[in-house]
N, C-alpha and C positions, 0 to 999 in steps of 0.2 A: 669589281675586281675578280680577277679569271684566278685561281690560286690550285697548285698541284702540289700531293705531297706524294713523296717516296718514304716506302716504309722497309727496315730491314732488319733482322733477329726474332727474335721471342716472342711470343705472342703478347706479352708485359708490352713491349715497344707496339705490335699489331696495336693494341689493348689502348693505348695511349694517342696515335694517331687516329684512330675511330671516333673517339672524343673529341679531337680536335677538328675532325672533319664535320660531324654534327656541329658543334658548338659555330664552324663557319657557315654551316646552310642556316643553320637558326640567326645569321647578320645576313643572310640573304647574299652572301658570297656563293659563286660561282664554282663549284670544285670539279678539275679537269685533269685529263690525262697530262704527262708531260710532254706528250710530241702535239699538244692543242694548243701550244704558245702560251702558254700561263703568263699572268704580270709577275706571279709569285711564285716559287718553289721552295716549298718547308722538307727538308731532308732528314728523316730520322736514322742515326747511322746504329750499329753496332762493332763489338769490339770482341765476340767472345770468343775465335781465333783471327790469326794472322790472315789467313784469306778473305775475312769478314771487314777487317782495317782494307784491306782491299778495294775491294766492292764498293766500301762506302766512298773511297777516294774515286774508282770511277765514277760513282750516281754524284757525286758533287762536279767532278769534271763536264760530265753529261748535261746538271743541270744548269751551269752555268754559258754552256754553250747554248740554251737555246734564245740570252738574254735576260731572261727570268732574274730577279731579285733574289737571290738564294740566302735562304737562313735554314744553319743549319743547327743539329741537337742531338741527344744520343751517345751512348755508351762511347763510340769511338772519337768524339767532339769534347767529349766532360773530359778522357785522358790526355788527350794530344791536341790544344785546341792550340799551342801555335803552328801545328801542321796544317791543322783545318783554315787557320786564320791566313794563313802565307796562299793558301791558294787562290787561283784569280780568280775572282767574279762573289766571293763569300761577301756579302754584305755584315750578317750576325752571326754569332753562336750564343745558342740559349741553354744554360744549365738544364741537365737532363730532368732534376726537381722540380723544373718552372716550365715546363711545357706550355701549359695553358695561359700562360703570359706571352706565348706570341699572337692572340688575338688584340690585347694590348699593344702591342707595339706596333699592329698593322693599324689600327687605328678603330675595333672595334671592341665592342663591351664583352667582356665577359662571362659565359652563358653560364645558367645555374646548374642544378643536376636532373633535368632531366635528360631523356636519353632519345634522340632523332635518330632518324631511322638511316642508315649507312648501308651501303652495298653490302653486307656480309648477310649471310644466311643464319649462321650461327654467332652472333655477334660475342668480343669479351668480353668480362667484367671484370676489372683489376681490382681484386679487394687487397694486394699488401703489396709493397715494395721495399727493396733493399733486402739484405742477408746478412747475419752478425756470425755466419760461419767461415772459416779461411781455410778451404780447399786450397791445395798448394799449385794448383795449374791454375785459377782461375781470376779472373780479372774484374769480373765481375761486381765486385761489391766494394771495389775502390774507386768504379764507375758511380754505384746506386750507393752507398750507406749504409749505414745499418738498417734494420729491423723495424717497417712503419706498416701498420696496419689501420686501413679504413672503417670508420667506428661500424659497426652494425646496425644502425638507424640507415645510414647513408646507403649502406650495402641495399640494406631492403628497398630503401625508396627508388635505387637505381634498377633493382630486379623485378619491381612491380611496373618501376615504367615502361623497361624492355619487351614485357608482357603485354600492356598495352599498349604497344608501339607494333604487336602483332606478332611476335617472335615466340617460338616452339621450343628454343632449346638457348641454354644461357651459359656460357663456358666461363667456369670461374678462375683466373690466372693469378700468379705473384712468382716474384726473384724467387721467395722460398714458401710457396703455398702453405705447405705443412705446418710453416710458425704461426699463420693465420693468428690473431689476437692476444700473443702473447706479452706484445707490448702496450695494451689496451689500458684506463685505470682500472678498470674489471678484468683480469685476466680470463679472457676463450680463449676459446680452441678450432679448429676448421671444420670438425664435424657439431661441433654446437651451433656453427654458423651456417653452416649447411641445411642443419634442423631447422634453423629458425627461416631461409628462407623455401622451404616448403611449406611451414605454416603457412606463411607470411603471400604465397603464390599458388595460382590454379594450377596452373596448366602446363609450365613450363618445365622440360625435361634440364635436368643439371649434368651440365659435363664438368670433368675436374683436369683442370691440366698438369704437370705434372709433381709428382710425390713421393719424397720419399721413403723407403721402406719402412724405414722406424713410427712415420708419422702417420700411420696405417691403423688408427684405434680401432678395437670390436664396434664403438659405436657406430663408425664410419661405413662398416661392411655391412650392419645393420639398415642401416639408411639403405645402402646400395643393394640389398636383397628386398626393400619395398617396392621398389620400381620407380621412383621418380629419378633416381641418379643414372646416368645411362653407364652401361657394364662396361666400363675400358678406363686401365689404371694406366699410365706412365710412367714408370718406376726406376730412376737411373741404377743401374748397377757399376759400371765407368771399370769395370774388372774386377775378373774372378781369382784373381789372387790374392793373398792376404797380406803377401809383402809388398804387391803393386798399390794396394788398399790404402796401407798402413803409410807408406809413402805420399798417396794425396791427402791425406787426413780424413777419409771417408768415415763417417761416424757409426760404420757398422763392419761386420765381418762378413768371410764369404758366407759361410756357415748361416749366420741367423739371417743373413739375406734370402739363403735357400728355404729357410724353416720357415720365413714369414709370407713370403713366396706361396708355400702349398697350402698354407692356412687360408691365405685369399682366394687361390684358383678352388680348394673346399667349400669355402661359406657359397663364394658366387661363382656357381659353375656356368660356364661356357662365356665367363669374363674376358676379352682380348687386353693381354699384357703387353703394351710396349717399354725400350729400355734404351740407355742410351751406353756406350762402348767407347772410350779411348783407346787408340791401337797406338803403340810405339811409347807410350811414357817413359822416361827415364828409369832404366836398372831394369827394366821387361825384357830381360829374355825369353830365349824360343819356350823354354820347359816353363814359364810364367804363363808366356800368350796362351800357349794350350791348356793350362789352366783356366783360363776364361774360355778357350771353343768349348772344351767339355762342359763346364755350366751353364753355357749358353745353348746347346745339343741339349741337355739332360730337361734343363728347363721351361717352364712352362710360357713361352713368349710366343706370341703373333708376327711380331717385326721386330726389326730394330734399327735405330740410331747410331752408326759408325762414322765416328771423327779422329782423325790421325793426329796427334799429338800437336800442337803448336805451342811454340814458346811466347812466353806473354809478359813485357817487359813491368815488374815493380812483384810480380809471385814469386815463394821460394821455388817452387819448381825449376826456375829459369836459371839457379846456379847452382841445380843440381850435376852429378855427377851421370857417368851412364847414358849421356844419347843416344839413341837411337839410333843408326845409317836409314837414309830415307829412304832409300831402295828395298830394306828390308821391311822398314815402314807401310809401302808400297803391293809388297809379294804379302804382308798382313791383310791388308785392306780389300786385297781378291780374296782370300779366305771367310774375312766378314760380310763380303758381298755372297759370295757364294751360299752363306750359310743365312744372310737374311732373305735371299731369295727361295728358299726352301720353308724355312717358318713362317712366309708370305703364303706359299703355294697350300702349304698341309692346313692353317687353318682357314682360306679361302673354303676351300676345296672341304669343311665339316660341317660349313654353314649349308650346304645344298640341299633342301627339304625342309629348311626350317623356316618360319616369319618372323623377320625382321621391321622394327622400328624404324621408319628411314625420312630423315629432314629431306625434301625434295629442294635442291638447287637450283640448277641449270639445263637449259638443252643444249645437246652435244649437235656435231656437224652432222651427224648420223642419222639425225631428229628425235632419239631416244633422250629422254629426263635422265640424270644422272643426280643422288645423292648420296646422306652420309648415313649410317644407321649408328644405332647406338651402341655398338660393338667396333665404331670406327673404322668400316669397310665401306669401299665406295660400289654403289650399286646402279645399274641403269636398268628402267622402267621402259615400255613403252604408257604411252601416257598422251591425247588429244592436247588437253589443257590442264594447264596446274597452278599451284598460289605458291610462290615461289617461299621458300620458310617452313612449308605445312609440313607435319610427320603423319605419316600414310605408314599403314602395314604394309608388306610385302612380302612376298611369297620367292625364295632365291630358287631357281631352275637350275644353273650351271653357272661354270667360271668359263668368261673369254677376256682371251689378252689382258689380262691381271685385273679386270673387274668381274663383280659378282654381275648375275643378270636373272632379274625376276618381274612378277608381275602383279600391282596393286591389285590387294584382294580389299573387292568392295564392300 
């Protein structure tokens, strides 16, 4: 059996099809592009805006033209699945908690926990899912459920296999990372878990995908000043207003988002912050919005994540008052472009002279290696041969056309 899967949202969804693609090469299935005529195509959709239900509507349209037996799964299938179902060529939809029951259904066994080896350089590791928070824009968690975290036995055994399977760096995801073991019968926490799998492993560098500010313990920045954690937070801040705040239910203010903020870029200097930005939310007006440029000018971030408000049918947000006009929505979104293009440019541009950690990836068209460092900058090496996975020092020379460019120092 030829089988293609389509992956779309989060790295949680990444995180989910990666396992699924292992667990089919471990039945000795075939896993192929979608334009290779697959027998199968498994579609994992999301839902976390309206362009997102989009997408996923055309990658099922897509997949079903090529023939392909389409089952489909995912945030945008768990909400709307008689939309999903009404379309032609869907053979299934499988509950987004039952992923791993479509090797079952195709007619093979069900693979244990170890962890085969998947095209990803940096593979993920889903230690929780679901989120018992109600963000008022967000859709999210009436997709996933509440609050499940994977026991810490599991986590290890899957982090020591990853290890062994030859992998340098191990990116640990969830709906809400931060809750990490809160629903355990031993209640942890993320940086306990975190401790324990650097015990627990040699060699491998930990990336943490993203967190939110409150969930940011001293122990945690501890860890991350050892050096096994690579220096790069994602930290949503979604606006700098505290009546835009207060409106999605963010569970912090602008204020101690800032104060938590400088305590971090303190403990771990030359840490790269990224964040993520809703433009247009309902009741944002102009003198709001520019309350978020100025904290996000003032602040200490690398990049940023800008999404323009979508309405999300079953959230309070959606009958709020205050919309937005989209065109002004629009004339926001160049402003957030503009401004993540400069906190791209200025911390590019501080890394020059210094050596960087970097997972070597891919060769480019150029014939130059391109990879990731642990500062989450993409960098290109010249380089004869390389183990695609390995983390090399390097040395960064200058910035061309928005990547770094340096040279493994042997």
């Amino acid at each position: 059996m030829r089988v293609s899967i389509i992956t779309l949202g989060c790295r949680v969804n990444q995180a989910e099809s990666d396992s699924l693609e292992a667990s089919l090469k471990e039945n000795d299935v075939t896993v192929v592009e979608l334009r290779d005529n697959p027998d199968v195509c498994i579609v994992n959709t999301c839902t976390v805006t309206a362009e997102s239900d989009q997408n996923s509507r055309q990658l099922i349209r897509r997949a079903s033209r090529t023939g392909a037996r389409v089952i489909v799964t995912g945030c945008y299938s768990q909400l709307k699945p008689s939309e999903v179902s009404d379309m032609p060529g869907v053979e299934k939809i499988v509950d987004s908690s039952r992923k791993d029951e479509i090797l079952g259904y195709l007619g093979y066994i069900r693979a244990g926990r170890s962890a085969g080896r998947v095209g990803r350089s940096r593979p993920y590791l889903k230690v929780q899912d679901g989120c018992n928070y109600r963000c008022s824009y967000c859709a999210v968690p009436l997709a996933r459920g509440r609050s499940r975290s994977l026991p810490l036995e599991e986590v290890l055994e899957k982090a020591q296999a990853l290890q062994a399977a030859g992998y340098e760096e191990i990116v640990l995801t969830g709906i809400h990372l931060g809750t990490y073991g809160h629903d355990l019968p031993v209640r942890s926490c993320l940086s306990s878990l975190v401790a324990a799998i650097i015990r627990g492993t040699e060699t491998c560098r930990i990336r943490l995908s993203s967190i939110e500010i409150n969930e940011i313990d001293d122990q945690l920045l501890d860890l991350m000043v050892s050096g096994r954690i690579c220096s790069h937070l994602h930290i949503p801040l979604q606006s700098g207003s505290d009546h835009i705040l207060s409106r999605m239910r963010r569970s912090y203010s602008a204020s101690s988002y800032r104060s938590r903020l400088i305590q971090v870029v303190t403990r771990v200097p030359d840490i790269s912050i990224g964040t993520d930005v809703i433009v247009g939310f309902p009741g944002e007006t102009d003198s709001l919005f520019q309350e978020t440029v100025h904290m996000l000018k003032k602040g200490a971030f690398s990049y940023l994540h800008v999404f323009p408000y979508s309405r999300r049918p079953g959230t309070d947000a959606n009958g709020f008052d205050g919309h937005v006009n989209r065109e002004v929505i629009r004339e926001r979104m160049d402003v957030m472009k503009e401004l993540n293009d400069l906190k791209r440019r200025i911390y590019r541009e501080s890394q020059i002279g210094k050596i960087l950690d970097v997972v070597l990836e891919q060769r480019m068209d150029s014939g130059s290696v391109v990879g990731t460092s642990g500062n989450y900058l993409k960098i290109e090496v010249g380089v004869e041969s390389f183990v695609r996975g390995t983390v090399v020092p390097v040395s960064v020379a200058e910035v061309r056309e928005g990547f770094l460019v340096g040279r493994v120092i042997e």
